[in-house]
ZADO-1210 file (C-alpha; in nm, 4 decimals, padded with zeros to 6 digits):
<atoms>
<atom x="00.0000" y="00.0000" z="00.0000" code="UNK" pos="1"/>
<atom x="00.1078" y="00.3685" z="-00.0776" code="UNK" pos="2"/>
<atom x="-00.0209" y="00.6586" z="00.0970" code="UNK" pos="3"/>
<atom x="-00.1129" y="00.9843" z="-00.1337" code="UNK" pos="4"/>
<atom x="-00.1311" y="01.3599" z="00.0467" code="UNK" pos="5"/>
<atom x="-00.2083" y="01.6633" z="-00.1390" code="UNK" pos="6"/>
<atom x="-00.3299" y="02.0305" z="-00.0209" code="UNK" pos="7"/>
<atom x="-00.5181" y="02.3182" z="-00.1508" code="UNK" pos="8"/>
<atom x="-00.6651" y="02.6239" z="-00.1037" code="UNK" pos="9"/>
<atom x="-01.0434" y="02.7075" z="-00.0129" code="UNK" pos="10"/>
<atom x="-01.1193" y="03.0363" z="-00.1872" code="UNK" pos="11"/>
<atom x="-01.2448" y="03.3130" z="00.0740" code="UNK" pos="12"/>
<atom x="-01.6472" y="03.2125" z="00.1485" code="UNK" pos="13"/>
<atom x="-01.6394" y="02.9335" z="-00.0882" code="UNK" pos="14"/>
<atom x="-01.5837" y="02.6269" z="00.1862" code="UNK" pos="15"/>
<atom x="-01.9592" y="02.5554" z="00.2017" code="UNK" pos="16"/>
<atom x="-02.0281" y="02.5323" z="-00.1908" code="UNK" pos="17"/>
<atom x="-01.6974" y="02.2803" z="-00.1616" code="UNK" pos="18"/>
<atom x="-01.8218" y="02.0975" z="00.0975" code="UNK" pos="19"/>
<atom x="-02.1466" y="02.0882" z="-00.1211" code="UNK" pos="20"/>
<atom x="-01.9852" y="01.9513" z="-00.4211" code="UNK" pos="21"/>
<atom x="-01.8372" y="01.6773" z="-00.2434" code="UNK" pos="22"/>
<atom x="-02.1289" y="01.5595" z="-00.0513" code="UNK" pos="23"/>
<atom x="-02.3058" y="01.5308" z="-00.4651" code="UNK" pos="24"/>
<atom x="-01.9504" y="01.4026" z="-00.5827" code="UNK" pos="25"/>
<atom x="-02.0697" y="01.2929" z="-00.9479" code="UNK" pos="26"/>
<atom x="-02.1361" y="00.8835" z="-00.9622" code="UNK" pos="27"/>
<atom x="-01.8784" y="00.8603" z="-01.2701" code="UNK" pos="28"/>
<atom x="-01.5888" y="01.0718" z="-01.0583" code="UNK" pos="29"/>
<atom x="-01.6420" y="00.8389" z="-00.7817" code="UNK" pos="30"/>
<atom x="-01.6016" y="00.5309" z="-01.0412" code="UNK" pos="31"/>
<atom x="-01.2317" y="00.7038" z="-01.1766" code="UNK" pos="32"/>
<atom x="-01.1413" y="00.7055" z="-00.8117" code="UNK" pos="33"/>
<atom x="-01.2206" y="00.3636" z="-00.7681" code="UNK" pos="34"/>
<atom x="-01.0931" y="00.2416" z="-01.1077" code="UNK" pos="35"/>
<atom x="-00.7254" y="00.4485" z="-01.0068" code="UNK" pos="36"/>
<atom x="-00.7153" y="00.2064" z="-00.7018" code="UNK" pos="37"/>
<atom x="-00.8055" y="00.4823" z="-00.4509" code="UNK" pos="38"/>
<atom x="-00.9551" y="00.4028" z="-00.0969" code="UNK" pos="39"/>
<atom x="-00.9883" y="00.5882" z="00.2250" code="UNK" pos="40"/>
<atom x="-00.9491" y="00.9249" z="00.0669" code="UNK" pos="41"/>
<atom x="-01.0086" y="01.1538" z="00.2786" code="UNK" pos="42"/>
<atom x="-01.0229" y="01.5218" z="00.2814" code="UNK" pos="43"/>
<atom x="-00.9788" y="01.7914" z="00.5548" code="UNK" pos="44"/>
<atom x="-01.0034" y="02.1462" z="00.6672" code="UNK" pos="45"/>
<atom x="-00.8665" y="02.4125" z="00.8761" code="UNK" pos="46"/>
<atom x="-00.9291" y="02.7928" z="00.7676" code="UNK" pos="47"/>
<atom x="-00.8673" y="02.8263" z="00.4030" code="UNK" pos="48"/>
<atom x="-00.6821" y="02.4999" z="00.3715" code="UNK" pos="49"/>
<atom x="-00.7489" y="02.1950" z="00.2605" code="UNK" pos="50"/>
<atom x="-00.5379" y="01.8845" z="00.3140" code="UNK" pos="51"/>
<atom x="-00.6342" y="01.5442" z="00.1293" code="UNK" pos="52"/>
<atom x="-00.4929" y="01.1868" z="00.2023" code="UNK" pos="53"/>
<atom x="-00.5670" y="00.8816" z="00.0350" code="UNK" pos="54"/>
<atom x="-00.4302" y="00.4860" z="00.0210" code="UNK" pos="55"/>
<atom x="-00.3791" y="00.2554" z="-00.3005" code="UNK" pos="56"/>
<atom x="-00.1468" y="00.0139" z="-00.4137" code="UNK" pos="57"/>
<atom x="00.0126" y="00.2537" z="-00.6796" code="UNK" pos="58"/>
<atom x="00.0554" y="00.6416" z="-00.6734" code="UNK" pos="59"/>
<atom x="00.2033" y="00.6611" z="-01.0243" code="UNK" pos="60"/>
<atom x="-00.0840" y="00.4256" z="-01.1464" code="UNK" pos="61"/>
<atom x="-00.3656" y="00.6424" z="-00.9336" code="UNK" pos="62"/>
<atom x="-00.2401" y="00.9620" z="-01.1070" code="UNK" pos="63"/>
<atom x="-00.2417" y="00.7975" z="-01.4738" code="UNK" pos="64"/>
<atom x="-00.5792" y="00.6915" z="-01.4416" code="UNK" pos="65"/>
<atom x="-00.6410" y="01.0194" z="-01.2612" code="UNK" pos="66"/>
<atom x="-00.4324" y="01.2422" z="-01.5491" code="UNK" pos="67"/>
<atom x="-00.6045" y="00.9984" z="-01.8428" code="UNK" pos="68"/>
<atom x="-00.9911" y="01.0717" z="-01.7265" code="UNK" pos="69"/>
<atom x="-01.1821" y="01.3217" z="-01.9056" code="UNK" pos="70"/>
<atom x="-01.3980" y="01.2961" z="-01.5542" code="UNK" pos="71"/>
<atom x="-01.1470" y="01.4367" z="-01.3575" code="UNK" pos="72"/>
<atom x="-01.0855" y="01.7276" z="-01.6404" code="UNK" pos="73"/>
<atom x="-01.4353" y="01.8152" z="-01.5942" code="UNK" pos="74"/>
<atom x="-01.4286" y="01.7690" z="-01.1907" code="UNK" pos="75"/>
<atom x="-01.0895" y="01.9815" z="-01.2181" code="UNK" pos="76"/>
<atom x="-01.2977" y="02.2888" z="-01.4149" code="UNK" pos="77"/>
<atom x="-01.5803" y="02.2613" z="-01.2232" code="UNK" pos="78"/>
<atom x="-01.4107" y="02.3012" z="-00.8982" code="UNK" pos="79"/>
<atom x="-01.2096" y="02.5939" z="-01.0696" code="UNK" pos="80"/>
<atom x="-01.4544" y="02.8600" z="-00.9023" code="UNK" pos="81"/>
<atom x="-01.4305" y="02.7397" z="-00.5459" code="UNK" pos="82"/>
<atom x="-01.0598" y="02.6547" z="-00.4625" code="UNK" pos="83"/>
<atom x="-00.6707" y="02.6964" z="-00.5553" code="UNK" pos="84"/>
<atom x="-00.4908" y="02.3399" z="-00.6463" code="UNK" pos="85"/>
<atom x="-00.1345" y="02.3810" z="-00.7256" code="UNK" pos="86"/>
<atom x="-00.0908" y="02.1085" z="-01.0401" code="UNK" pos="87"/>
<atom x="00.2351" y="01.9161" z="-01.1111" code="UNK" pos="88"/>
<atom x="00.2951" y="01.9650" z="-01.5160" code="UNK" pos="89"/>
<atom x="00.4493" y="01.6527" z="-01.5232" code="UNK" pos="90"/>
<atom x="00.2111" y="01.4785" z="-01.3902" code="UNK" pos="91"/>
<atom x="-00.1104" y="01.6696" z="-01.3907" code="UNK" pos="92"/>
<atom x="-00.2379" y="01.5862" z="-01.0518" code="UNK" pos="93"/>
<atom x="-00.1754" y="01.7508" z="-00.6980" code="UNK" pos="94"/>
<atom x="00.2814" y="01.7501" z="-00.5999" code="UNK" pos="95"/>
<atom x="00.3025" y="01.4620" z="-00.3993" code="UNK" pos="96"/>
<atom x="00.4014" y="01.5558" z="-00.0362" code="UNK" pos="97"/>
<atom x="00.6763" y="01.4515" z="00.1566" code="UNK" pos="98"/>
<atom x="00.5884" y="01.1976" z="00.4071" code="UNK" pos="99"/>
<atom x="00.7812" y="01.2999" z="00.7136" code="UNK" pos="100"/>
<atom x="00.6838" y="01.0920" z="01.0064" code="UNK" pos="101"/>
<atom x="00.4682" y="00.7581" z="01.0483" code="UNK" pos="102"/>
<atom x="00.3184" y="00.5721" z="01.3701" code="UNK" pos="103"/>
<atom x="00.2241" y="00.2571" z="01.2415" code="UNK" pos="104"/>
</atoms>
């Protein structure tokens, strides 16, 4: 198993209309997730931050299937209006963070 982190940025006022979104996460963006390999993905908040972890057996397959989907293009633009996601060019999804410390 590989772990996956990621953070963002909540645009000022807009953390309710994101929290929105993801409680009517579309049924075909939840499919890409699962088809990437992606479980217990979860997402958090403190302020205007947002910090995202999820599990899976492969990052670099996660983020092919992830940079591949036209679903995730749309779920990328749609999101556009509510929050700031730095994007790796070279891979297209979030920059993988650093894992620094782990109590296993």
């Amino acid at each position: 198993m590989e772990r996956y982190a990621w953070k963002a940025i909540v645009l000022p006022g807009m953390l309710e209309e994101y929290c929105k979104r993801h409680d009517e996460i579309w049924p075909e963006m939840k499919q890409v997730l699962s088809d990437a390999g992606i479980r217990n993905y979860t997402i958090w908040n403190v302020g205007n931050e947002l910090f995202g972890y999820y599990e899976c057996d492969s990052v670099a397959y996660a983020a092919k299937v992830q940079a591949d989907s036209p679903v995730v293009d749309r779920w990328n633009e749609y999101m556009k209006d509510v929050m700031v996601m730095e994007m790796d060019p070279v891979t297209g999804a979030q920059p993988l963070m650093k894992q620094v410390f782990l109590f296993d």
